[in-house]
PDB file of N, CA, C, O and CB in Angstrom:
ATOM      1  N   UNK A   1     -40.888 115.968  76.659  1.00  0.00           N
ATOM      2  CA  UNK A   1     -42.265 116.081  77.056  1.00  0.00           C
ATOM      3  C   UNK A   1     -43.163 115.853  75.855  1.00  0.00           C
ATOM      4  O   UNK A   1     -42.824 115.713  74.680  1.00  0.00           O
ATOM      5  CB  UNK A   1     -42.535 117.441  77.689  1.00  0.00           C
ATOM      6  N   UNK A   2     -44.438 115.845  76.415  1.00  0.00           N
ATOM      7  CA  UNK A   2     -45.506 115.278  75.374  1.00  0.00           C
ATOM      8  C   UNK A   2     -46.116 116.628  75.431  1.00  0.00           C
ATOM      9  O   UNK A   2     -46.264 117.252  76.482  1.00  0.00           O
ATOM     10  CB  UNK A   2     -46.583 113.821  75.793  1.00  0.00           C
ATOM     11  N   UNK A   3     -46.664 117.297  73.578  1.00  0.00           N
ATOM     12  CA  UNK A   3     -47.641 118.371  73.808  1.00  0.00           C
ATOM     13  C   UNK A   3     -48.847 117.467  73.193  1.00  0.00           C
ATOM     14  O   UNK A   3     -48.894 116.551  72.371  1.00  0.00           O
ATOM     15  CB  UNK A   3     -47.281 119.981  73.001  1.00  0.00           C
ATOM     16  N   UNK A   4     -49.615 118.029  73.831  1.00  0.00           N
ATOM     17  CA  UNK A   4     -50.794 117.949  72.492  1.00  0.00           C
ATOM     18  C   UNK A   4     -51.515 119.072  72.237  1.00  0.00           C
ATOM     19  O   UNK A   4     -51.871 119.768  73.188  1.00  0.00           O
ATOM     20  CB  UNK A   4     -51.962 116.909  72.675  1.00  0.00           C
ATOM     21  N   UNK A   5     -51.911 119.497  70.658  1.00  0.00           N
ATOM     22  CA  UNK A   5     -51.835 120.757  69.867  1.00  0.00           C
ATOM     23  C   UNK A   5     -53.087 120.160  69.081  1.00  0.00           C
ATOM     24  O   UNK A   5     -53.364 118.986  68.836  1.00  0.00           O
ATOM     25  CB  UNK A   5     -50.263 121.183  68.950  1.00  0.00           C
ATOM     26  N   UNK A   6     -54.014 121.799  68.643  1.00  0.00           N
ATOM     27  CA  UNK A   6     -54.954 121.710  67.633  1.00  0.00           C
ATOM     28  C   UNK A   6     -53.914 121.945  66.179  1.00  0.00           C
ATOM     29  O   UNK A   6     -53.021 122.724  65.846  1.00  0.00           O
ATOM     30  CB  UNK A   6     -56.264 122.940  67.919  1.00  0.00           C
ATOM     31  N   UNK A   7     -54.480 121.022  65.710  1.00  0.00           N
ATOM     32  CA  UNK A   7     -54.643 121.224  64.733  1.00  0.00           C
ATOM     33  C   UNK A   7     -55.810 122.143  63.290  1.00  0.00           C
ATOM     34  O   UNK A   7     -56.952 122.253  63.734  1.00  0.00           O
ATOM     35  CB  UNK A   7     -54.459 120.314  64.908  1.00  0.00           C
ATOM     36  N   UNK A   8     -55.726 122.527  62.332  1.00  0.00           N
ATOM     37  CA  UNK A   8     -57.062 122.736  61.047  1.00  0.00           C
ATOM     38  C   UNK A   8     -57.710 121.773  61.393  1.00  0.00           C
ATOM     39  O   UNK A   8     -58.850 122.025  61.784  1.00  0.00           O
ATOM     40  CB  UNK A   8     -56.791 122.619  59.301  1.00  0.00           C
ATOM     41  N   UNK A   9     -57.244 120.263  61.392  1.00  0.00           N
ATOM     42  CA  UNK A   9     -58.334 119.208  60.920  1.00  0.00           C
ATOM     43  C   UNK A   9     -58.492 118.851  62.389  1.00  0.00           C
ATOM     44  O   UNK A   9     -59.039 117.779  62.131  1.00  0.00           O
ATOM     45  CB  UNK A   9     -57.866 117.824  59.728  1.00  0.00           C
ATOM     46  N   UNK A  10     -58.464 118.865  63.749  1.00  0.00           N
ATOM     47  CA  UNK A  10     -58.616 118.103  64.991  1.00  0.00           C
ATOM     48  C   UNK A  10     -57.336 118.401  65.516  1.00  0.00           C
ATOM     49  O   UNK A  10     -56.949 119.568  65.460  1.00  0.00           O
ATOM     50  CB  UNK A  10     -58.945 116.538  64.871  1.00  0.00           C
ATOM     51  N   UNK A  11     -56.471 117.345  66.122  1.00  0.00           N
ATOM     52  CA  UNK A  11     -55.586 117.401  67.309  1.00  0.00           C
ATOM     53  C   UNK A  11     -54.716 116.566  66.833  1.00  0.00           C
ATOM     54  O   UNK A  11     -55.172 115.602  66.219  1.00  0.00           O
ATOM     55  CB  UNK A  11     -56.116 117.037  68.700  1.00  0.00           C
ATOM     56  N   UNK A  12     -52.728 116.738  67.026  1.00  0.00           N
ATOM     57  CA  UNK A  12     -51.979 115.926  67.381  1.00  0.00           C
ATOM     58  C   UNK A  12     -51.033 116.054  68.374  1.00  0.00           C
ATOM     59  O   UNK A  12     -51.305 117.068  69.016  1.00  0.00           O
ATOM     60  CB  UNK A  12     -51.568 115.632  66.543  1.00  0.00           C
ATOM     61  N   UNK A  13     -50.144 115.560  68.764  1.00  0.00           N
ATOM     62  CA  UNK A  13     -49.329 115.344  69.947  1.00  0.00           C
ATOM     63  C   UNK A  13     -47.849 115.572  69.065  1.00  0.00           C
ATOM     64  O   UNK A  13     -47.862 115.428  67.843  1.00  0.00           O
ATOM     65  CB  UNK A  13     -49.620 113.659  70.802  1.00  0.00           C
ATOM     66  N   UNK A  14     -46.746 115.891  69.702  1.00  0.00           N
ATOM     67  CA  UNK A  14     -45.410 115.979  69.498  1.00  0.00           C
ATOM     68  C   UNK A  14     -44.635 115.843  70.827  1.00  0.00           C
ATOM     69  O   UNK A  14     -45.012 116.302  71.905  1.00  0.00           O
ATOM     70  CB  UNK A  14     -45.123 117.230  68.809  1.00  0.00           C
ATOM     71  N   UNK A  15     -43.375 115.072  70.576  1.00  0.00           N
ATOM     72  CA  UNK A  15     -42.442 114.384  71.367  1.00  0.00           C
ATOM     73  C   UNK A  15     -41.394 115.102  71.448  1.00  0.00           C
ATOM     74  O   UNK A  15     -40.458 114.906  70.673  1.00  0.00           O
ATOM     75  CB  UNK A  15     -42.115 113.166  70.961  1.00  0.00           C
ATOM     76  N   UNK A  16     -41.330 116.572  72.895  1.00  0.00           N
ATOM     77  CA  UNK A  16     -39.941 117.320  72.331  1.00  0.00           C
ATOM     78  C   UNK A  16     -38.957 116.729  73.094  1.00  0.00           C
ATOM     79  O   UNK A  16     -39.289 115.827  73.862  1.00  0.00           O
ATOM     80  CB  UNK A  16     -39.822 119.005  72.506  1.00  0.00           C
ATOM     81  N   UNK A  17     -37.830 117.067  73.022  1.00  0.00           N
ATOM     82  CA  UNK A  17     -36.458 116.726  73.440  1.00  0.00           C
ATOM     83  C   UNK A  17     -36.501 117.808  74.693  1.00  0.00           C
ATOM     84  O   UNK A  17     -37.346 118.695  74.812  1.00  0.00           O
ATOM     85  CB  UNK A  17     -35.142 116.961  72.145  1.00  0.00           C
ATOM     86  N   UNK A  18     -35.473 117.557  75.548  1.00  0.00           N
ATOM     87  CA  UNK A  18     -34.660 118.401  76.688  1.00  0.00           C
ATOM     88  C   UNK A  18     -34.356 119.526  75.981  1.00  0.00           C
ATOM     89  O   UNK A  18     -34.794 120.485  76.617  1.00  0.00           O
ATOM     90  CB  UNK A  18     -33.266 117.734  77.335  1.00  0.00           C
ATOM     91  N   UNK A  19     -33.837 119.871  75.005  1.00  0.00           N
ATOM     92  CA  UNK A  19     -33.206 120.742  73.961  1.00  0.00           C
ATOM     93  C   UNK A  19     -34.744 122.013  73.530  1.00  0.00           C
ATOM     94  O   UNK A  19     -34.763 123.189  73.167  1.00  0.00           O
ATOM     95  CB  UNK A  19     -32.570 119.456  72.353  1.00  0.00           C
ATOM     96  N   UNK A  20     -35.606 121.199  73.759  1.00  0.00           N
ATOM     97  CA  UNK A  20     -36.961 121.844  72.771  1.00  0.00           C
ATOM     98  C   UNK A  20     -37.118 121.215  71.592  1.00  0.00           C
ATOM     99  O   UNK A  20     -38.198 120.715  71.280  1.00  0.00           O
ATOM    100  CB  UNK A  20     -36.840 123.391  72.291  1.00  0.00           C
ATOM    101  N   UNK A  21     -36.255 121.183  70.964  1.00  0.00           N
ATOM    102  CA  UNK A  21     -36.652 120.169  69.471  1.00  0.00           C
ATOM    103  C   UNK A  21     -37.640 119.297  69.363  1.00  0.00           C
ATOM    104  O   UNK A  21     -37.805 118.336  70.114  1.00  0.00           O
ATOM    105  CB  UNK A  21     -35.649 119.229  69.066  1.00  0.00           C
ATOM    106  N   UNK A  22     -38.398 119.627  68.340  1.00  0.00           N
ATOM    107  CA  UNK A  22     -39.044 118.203  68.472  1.00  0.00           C
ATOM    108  C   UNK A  22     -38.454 117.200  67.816  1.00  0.00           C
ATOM    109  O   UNK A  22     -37.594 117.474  66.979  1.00  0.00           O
ATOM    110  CB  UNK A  22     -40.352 118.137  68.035  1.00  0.00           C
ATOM    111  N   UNK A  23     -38.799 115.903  68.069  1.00  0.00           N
ATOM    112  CA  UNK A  23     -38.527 114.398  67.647  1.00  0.00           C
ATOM    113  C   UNK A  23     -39.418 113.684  67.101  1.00  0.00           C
ATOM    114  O   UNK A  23     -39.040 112.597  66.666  1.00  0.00           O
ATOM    115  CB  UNK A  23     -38.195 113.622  68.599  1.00  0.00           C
ATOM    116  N   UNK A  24     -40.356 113.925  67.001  1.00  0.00           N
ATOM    117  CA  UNK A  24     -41.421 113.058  66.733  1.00  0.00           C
ATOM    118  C   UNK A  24     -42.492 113.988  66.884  1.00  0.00           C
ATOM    119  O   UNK A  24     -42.354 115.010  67.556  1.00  0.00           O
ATOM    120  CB  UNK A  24     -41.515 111.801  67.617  1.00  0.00           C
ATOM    121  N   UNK A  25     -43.891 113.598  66.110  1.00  0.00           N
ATOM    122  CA  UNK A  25     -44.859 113.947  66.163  1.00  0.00           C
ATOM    123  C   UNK A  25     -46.057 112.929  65.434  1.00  0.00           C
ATOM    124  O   UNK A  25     -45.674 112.088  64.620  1.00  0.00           O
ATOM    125  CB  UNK A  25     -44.643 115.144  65.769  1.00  0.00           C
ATOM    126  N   UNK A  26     -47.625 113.058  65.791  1.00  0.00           N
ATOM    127  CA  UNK A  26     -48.214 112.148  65.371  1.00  0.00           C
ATOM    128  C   UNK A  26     -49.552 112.032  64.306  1.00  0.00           C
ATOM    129  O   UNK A  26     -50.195 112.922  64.863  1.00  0.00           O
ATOM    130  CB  UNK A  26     -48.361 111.733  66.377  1.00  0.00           C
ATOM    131  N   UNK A  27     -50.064 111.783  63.668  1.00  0.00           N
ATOM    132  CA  UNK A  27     -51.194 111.995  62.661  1.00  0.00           C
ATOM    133  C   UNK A  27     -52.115 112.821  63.588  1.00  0.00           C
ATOM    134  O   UNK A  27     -52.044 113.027  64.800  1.00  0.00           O
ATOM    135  CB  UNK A  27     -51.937 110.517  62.017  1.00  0.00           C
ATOM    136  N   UNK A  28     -52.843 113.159  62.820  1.00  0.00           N
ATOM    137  CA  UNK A  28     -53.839 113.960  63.266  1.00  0.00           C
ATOM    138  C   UNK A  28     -55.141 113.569  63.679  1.00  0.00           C
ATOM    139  O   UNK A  28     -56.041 113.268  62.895  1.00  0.00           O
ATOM    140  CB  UNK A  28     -53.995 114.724  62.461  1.00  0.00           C
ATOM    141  N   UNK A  29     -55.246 113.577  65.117  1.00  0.00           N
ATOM    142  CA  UNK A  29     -56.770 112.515  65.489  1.00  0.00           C
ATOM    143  C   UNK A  29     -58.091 113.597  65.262  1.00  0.00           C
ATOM    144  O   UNK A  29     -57.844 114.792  65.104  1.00  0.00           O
ATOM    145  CB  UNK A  29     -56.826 111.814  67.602  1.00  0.00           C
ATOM    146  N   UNK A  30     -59.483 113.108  65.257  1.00  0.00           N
ATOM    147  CA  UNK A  30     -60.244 113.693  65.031  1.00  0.00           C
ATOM    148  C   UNK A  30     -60.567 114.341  66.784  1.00  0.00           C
ATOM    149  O   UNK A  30     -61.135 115.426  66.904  1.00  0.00           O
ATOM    150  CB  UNK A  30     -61.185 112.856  64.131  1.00  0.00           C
ATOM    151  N   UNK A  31     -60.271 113.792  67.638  1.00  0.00           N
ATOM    152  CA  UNK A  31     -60.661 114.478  68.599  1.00  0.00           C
ATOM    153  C   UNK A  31     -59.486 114.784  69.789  1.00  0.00           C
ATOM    154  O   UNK A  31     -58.317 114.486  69.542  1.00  0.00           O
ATOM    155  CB  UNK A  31     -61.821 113.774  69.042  1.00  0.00           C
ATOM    156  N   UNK A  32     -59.848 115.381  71.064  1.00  0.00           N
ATOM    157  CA  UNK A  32     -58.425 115.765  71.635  1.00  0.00           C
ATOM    158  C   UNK A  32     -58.235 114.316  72.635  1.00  0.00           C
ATOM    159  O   UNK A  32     -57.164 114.009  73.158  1.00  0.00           O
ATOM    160  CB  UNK A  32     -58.425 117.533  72.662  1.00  0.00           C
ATOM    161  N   UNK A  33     -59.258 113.682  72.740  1.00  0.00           N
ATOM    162  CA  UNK A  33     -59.284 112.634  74.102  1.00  0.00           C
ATOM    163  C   UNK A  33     -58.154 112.112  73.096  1.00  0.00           C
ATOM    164  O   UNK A  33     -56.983 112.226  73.460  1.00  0.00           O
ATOM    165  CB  UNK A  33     -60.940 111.438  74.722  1.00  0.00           C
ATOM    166  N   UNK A  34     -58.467 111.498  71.746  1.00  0.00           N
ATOM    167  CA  UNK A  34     -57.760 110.419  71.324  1.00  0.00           C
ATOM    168  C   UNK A  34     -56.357 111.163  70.847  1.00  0.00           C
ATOM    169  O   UNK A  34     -55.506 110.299  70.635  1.00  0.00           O
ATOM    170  CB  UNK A  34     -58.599 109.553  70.154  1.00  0.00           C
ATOM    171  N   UNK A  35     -56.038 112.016  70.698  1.00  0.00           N
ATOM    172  CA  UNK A  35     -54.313 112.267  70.546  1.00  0.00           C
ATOM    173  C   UNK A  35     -53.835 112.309  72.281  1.00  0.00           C
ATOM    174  O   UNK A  35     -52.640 112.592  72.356  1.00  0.00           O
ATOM    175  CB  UNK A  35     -53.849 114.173  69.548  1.00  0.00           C
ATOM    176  N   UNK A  36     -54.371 112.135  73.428  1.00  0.00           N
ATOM    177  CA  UNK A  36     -54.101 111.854  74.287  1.00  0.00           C
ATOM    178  C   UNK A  36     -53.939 110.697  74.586  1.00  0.00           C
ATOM    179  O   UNK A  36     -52.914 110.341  75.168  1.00  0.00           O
ATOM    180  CB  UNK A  36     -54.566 112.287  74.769  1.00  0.00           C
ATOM    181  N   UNK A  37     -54.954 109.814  74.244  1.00  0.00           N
ATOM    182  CA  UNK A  37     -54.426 108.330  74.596  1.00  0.00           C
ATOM    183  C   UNK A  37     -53.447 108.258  73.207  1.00  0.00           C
ATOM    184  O   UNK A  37     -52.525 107.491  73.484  1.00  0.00           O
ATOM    185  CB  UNK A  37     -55.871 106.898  74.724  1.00  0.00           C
ATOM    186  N   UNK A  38     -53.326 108.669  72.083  1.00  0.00           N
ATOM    187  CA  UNK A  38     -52.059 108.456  71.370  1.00  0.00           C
ATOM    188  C   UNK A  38     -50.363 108.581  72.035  1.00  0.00           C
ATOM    189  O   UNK A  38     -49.420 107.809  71.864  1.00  0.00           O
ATOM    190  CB  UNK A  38     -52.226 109.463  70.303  1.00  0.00           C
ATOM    191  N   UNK A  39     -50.438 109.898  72.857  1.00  0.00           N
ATOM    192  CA  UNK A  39     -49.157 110.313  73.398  1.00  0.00           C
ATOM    193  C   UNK A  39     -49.189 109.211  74.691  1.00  0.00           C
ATOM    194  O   UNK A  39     -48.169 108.526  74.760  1.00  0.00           O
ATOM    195  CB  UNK A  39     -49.072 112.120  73.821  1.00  0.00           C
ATOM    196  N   UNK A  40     -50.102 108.978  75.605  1.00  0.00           N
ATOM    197  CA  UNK A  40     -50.129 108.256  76.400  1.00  0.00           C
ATOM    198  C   UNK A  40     -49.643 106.581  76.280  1.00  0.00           C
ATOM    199  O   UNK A  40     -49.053 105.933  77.144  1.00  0.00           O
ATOM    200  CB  UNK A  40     -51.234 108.527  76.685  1.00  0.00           C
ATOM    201  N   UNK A  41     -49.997 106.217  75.214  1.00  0.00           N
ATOM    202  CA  UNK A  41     -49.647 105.001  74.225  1.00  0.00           C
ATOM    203  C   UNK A  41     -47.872 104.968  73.526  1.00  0.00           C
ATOM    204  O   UNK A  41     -47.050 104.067  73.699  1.00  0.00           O
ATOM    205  CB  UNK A  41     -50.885 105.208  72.789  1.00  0.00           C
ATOM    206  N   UNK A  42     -47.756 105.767  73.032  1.00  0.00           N
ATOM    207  CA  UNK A  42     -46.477 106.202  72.688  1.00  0.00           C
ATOM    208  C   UNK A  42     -45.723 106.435  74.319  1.00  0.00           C
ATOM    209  O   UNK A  42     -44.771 105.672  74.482  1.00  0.00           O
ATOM    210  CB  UNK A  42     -46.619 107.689  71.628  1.00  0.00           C
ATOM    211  N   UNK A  43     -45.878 106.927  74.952  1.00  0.00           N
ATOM    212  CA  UNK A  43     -44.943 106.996  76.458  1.00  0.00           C
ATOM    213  C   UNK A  43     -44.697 105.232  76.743  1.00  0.00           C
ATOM    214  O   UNK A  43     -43.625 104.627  76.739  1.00  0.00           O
ATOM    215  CB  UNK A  43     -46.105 107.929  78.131  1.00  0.00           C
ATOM    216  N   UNK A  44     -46.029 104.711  76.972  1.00  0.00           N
ATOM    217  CA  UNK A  44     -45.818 103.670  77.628  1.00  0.00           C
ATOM    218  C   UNK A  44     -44.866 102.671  76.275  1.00  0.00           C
ATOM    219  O   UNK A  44     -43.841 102.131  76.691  1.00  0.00           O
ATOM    220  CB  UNK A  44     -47.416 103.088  78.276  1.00  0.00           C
ATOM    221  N   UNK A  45     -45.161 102.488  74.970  1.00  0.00           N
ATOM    222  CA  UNK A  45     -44.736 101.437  75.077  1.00  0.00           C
ATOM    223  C   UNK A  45     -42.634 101.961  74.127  1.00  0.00           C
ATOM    224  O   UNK A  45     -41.821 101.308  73.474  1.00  0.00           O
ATOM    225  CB  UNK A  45     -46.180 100.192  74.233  1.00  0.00           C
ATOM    226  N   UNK A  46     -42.677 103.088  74.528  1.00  0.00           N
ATOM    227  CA  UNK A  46     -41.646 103.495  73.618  1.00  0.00           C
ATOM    228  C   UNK A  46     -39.921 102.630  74.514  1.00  0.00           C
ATOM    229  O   UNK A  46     -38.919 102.283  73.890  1.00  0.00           O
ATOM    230  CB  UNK A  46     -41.746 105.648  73.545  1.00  0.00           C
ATOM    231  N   UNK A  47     -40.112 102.523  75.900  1.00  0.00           N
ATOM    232  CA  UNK A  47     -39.501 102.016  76.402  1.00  0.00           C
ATOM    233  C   UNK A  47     -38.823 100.716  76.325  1.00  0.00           C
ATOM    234  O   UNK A  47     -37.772 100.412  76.889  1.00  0.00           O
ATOM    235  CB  UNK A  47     -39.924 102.204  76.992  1.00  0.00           C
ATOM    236  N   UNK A  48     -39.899  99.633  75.190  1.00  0.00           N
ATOM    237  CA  UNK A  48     -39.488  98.341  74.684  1.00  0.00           C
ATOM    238  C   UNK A  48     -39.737  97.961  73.284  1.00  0.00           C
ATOM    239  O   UNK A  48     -39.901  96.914  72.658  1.00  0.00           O
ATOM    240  CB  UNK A  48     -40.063  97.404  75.432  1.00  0.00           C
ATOM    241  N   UNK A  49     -39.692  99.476  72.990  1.00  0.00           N
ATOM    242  CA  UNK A  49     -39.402  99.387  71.058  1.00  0.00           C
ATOM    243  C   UNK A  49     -38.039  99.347  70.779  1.00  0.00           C
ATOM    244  O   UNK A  49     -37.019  99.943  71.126  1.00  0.00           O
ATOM    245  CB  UNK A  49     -39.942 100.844  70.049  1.00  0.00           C
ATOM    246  N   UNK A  50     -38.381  98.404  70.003  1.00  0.00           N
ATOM    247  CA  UNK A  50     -36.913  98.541  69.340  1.00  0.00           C
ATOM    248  C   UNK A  50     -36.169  99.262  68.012  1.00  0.00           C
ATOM    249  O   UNK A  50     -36.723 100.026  67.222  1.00  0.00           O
ATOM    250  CB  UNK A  50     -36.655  97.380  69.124  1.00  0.00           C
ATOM    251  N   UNK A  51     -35.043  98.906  67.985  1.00  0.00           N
ATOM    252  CA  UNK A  51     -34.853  99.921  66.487  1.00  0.00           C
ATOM    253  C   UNK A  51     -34.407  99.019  65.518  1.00  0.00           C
ATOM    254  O   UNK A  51     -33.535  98.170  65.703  1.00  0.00           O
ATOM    255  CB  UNK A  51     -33.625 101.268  66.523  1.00  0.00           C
ATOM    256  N   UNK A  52     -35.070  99.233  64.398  1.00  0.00           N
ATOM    257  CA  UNK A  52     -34.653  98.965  63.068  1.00  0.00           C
ATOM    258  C   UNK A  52     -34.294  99.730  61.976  1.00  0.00           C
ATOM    259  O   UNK A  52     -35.032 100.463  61.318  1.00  0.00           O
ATOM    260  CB  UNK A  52     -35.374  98.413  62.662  1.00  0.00           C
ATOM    261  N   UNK A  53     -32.730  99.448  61.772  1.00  0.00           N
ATOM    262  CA  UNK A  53     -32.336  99.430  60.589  1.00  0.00           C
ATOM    263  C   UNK A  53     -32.668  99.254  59.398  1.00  0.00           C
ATOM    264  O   UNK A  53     -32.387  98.111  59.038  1.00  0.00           O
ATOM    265  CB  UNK A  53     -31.824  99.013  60.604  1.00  0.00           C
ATOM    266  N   UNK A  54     -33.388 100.186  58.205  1.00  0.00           N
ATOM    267  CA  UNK A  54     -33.896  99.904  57.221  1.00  0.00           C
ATOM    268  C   UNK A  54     -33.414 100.364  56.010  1.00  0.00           C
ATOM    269  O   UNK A  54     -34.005 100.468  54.935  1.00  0.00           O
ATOM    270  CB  UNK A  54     -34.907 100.130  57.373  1.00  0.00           C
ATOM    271  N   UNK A  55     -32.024 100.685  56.369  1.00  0.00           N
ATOM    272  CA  UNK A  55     -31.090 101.047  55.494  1.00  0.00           C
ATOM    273  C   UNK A  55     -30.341 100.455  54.660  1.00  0.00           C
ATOM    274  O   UNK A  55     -29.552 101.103  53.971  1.00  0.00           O
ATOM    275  CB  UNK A  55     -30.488 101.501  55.927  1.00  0.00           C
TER     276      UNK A  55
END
């Protein structure tokens, strides 16, 4: 699931697992609309990202 959380400085979003863990999380937007369209953005296009090896 997607949260989105205040932050000190504004708002970010985190990506937890089935488990609870989180996996991911995202910079800190100045307002709450926009760490929403951040997580909303991240849902949609995470499905045809790919992975790179940068090892």
């Amino acid at each position: 699931m997607f949260e989105v959380l205040k932050a000190s400085t504004g708002y970010f979003w985190r990506l937890k697992g089935g488990n609870g863990e989180t996996l991911c999380h995202s910079e800190v937007y100045t307002t709450k609309q926009s760490a929403e369209r951040g997580a909303e953005t991240a849902k949609r296009i995470a499905p045809s990202a790919s992975v790179v090896d940068r090892t």
